[in-house]
C-alpha positions in Angstrom: -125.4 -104.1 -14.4 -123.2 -104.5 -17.3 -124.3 -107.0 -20.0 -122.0 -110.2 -20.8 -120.6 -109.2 -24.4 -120.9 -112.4 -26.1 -124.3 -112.3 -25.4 -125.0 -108.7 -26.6 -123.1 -109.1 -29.8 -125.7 -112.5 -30.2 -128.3 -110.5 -29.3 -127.5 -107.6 -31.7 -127.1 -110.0 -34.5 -130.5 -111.5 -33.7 -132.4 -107.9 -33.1 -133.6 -108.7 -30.1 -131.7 -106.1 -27.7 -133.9 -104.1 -25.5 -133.4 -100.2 -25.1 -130.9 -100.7 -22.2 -129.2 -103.3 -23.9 -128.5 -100.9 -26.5 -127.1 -97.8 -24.3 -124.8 -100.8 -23.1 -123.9 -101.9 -26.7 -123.3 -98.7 -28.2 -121.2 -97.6 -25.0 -119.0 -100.7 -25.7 -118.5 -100.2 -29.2 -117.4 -96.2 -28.7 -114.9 -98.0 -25.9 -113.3 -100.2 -28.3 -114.2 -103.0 -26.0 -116.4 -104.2 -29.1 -114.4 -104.1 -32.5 -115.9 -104.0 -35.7 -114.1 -107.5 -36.4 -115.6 -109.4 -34.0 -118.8 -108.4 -35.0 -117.6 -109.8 -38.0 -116.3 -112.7 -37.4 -119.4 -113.6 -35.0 -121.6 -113.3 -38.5 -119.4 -115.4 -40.8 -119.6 -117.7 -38.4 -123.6 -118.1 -38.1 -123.9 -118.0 -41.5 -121.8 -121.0 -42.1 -123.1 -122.9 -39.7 -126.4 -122.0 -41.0 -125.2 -123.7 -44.5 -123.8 -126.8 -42.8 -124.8 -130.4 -43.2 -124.1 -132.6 -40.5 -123.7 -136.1 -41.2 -124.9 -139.1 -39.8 -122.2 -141.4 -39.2 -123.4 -144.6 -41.6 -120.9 -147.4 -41.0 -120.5 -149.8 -43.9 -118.6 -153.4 -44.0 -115.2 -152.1 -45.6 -113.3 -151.8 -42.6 -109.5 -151.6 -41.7 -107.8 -152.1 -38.3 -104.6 -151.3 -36.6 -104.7 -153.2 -32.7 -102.7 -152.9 -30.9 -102.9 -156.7 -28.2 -106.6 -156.2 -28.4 -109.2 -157.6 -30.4 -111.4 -156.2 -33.5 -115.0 -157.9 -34.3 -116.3 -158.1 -37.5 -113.0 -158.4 -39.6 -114.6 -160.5 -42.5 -111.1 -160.6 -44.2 -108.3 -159.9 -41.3 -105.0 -158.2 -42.7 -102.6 -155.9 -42.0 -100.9 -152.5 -43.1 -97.5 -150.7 -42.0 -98.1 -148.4 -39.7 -96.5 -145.6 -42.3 -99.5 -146.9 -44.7 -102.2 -146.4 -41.8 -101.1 -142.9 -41.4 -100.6 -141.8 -45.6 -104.2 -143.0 -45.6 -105.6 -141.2 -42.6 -103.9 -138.0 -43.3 -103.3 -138.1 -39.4 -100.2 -137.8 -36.9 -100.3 -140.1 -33.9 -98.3 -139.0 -31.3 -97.0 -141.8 -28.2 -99.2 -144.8 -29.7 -99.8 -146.9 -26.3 -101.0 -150.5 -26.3 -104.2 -149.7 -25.4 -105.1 -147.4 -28.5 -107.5 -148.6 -31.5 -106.8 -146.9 -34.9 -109.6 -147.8 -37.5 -110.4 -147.1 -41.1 -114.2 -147.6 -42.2 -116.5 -146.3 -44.9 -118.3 -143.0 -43.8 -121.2 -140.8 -45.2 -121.3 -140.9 -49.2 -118.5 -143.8 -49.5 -116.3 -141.2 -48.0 -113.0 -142.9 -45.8 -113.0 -141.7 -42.1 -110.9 -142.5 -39.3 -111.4 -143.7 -35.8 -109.9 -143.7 -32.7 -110.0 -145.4 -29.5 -108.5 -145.3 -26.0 -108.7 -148.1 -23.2 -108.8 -147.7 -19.9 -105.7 -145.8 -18.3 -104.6 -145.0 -21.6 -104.5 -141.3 -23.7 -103.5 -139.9 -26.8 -102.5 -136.8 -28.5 -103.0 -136.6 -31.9 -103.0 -133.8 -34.8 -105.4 -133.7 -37.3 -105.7 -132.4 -40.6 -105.8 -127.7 -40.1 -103.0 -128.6 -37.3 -106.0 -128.9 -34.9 -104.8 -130.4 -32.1 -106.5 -133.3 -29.8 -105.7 -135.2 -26.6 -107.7 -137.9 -25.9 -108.5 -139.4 -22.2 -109.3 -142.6 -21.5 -112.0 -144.9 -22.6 -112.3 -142.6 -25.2 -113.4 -142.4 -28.9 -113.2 -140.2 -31.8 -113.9 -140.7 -35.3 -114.0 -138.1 -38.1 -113.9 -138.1 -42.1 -110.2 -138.3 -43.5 -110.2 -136.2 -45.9 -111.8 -133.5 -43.2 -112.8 -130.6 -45.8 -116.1 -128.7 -46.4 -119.0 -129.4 -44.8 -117.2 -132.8 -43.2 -115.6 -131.2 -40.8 -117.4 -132.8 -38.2 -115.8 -134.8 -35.1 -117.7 -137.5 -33.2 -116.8 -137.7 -29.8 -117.8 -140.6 -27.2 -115.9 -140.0 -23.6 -113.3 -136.9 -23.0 -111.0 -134.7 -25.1 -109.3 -131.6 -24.9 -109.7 -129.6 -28.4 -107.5 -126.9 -29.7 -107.9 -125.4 -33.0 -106.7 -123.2 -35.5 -109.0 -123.6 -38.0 -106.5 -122.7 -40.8 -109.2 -123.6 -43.3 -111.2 -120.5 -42.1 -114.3 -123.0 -41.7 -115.8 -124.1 -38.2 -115.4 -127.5 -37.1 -117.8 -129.2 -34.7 -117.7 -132.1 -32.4 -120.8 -134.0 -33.0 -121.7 -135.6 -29.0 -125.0 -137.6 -29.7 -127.6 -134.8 -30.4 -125.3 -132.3 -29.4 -123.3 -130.6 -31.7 -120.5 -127.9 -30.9 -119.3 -125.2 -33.5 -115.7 -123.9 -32.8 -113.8 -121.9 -35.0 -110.7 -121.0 -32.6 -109.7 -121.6 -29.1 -109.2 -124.7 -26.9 -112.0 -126.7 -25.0 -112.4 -129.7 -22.9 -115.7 -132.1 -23.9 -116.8 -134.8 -21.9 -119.7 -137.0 -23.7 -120.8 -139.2 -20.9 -123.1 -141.6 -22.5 -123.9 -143.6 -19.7 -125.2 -140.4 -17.2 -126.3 -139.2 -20.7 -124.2 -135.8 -20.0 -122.5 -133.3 -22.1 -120.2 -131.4 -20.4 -118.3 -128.6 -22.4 -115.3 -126.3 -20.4 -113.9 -123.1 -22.8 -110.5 -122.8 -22.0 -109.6 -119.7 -24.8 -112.4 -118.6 -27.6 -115.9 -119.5 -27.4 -118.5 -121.9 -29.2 -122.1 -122.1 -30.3 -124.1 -125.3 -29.0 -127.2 -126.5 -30.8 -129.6 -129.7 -29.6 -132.8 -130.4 -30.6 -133.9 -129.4 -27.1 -133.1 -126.0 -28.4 -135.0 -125.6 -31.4 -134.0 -123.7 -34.1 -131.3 -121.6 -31.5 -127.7 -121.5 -30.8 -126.1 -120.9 -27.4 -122.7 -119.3 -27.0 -120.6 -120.6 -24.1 -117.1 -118.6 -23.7 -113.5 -118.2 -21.8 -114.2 -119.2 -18.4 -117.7 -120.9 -18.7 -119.5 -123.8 -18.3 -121.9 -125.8 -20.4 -124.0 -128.8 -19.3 -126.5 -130.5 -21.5 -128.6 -133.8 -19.8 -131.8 -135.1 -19.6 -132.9 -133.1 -16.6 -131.6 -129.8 -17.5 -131.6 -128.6 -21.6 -128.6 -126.3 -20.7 -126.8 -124.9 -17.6 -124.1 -122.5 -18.6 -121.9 -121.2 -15.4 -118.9 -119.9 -14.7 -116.1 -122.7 -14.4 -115.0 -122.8 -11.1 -112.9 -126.3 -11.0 -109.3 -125.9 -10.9 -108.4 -129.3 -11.9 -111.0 -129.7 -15.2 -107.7 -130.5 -17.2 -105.9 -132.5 -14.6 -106.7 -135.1 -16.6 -104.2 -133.5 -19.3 -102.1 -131.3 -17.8 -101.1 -133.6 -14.7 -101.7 -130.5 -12.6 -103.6 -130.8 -9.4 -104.6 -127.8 -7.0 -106.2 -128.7 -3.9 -107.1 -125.6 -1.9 -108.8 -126.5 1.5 -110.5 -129.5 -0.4 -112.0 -132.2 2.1 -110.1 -135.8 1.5 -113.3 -136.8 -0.2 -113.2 -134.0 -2.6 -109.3 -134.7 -3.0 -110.7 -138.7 -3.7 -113.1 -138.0 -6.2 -110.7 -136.1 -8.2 -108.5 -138.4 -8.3 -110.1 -141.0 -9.4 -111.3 -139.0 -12.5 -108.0 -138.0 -13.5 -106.2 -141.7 -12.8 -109.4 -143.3 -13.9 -109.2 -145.5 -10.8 -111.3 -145.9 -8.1 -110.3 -144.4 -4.8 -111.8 -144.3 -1.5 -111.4 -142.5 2.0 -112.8 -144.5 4.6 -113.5 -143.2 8.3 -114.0 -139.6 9.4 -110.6 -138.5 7.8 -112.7 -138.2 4.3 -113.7 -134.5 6.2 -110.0 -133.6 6.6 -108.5 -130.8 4.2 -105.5 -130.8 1.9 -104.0 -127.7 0.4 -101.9 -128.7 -1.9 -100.6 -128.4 -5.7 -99.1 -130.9 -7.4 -97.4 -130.9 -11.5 -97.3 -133.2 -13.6 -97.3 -136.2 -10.7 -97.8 -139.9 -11.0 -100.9 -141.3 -9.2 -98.4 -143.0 -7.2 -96.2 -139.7 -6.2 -99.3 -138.6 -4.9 -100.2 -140.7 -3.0 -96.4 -141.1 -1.7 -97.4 -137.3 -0.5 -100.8 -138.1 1.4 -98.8 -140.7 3.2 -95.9 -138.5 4.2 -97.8 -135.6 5.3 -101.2 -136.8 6.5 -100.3 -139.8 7.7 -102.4 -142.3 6.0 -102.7 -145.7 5.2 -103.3 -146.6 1.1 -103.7 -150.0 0.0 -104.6 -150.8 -3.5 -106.4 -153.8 -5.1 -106.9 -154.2 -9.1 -108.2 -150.8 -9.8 -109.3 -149.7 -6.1 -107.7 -147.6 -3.6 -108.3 -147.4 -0.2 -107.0 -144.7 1.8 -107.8 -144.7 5.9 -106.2 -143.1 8.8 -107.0 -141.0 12.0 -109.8 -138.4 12.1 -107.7 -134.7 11.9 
């Protein structure tokens, strides 16, 4: 059985490859399917993160807030800054501000500035920070990260979801800093979803791959790459498998696929894409849908369940209801 190559070129680094591991290596590497760059690229990278220091996040009173009709605690002094000044200071480009965002401005690690940002429910974000690394930000969501974002700081802190892609211009890995978990990415795009109330880290690698380390791990670093997932809770240290979800970045692409999905599946996914709360009531929640949908409003779809299922939906504050017929 061929060897996952990620994993051999980790293994190689870390002289631990058994004799067939190395008939596989070597055969790889005579294919050109392993390039003397990547092995390359794979030790720059654990040597830097080897050398990094990641900070703890030490909040002090200085603090400076943009709201947007919400409310900020802890202002001692209350005042206010264009938002042309918020963004000079941040060294950040906000894209589609929404009501529901929270920019602020606080004292980080070393009397350092960083800058944090947060999403309310319903609401997202894309935003480019300083590289032109690129983030998207779901709902109920926070990030915070130092502004001036250069050696060893480049470190992202990361309650909720977000979708990451990164350049890494500066030749330097970044990581996204979820609890205990931290993430090292040099290039690529990956969703994160830091669920602190299941206690769950949940990492998706789109393009590229990334090392993990957690406590839980001791001194070791796990690679997760293109097409896999990697799941960090309190009942399982790590569970890496392939991704098999279609709709994983629904959330920011507004592309559904629904192939022979059960009206329950179709549900759940729905309400973590909308953030809203949907139900299917009856025996109909056993139905299938095969269906794709781009870039569609909650409402469109369920305009299209109605139509070609023949449903009832009725909606109350944040709760759907869908019932109808048995198929």
């Amino acid at each position: 059985m061929k060897k996952n190559k990620t994993s051999l070129i980790i293994r190689y680094l870390d002289r631990t490859l058994t004799a067939q591991d190395v008939r596989e290596f070597e055969r790889l590497m005579l294919s050109g399917a392993i390039k003397e760059e990547e092995l390359n690229d794979f030790k720059n990278i654990i040597k830097s993160t080897q050398k990094l220091e990641i900070p703890a996040f030490e909040p002090e009173e200085k603090r400076l807030s943009l709201n947007h009709n919400s409310v900020t605690k802890n202002l001692k002094k209350p005042f206010s800054l264009n938002i042309k000044q918020i963004l000079k200071i941040a060294a950040i480009l906000i894209i589609g501000i929404t009501a529901g965002v929270v920019i602020m401005y606080k004292g980080f690690v070393k009397n350092k500035e960083y800058v944090e940002i947060e999403t309310k429910s319903g609401d997202k974000i894309h935003i480019t920070i300083p590289g032109g690394n690129e983030v998207w930000l779901n709902s109920r969501s926070t990030i915070r990260y130092a502004a001036s974002f250069t050696g060893s700081s480049r470190v992202i802190s990361l309650t909720g979801e977000a979708y990451f892609r990164f350049s890494n211009k500066q030749n330097s890995p970044l990581i996204i800093n979820c609890a205990e978990t931290q993430i090292i990415c040099s290039q690529g795009s990956l969703n994160v979803e830091n669920d602190t109330i299941k206690k769950s880290v949940e990492i998706e690698v789109e393009e590229g791959w990334v090392a993990i380390t957690n406590p839980q791990f001791g001194d070791k670093q796990f690679i997760v790459e293109t097409g896999f997932k990697g799941t960090i809770n309190d009942m399982v240290p790590l569970w890496i498998e392939q991704n098999s979800d279609p709709n994983y970045l629904a959330w920011h692409t507004g592309i559904l696929k629904f192939e022979n999905t059960t009206l329950k599946g179709v549900a759940k996914t729905l309400s973590e894409v909308y953030d809203i709360q949907v139900n299917i009531e009856g025996e109909m929640k056993y139905c299938f849908l095969t269906k794709k949908f781009t870039k569609s409003s909650l409402e469109s779809v369920l305009d299209e369940l109605q139509r070609t299922l023949k449903v009832d939906v009725q909606q109350q504050n944040n709760k759907i209801t869908i019932t109808g017929n048995p198929c």
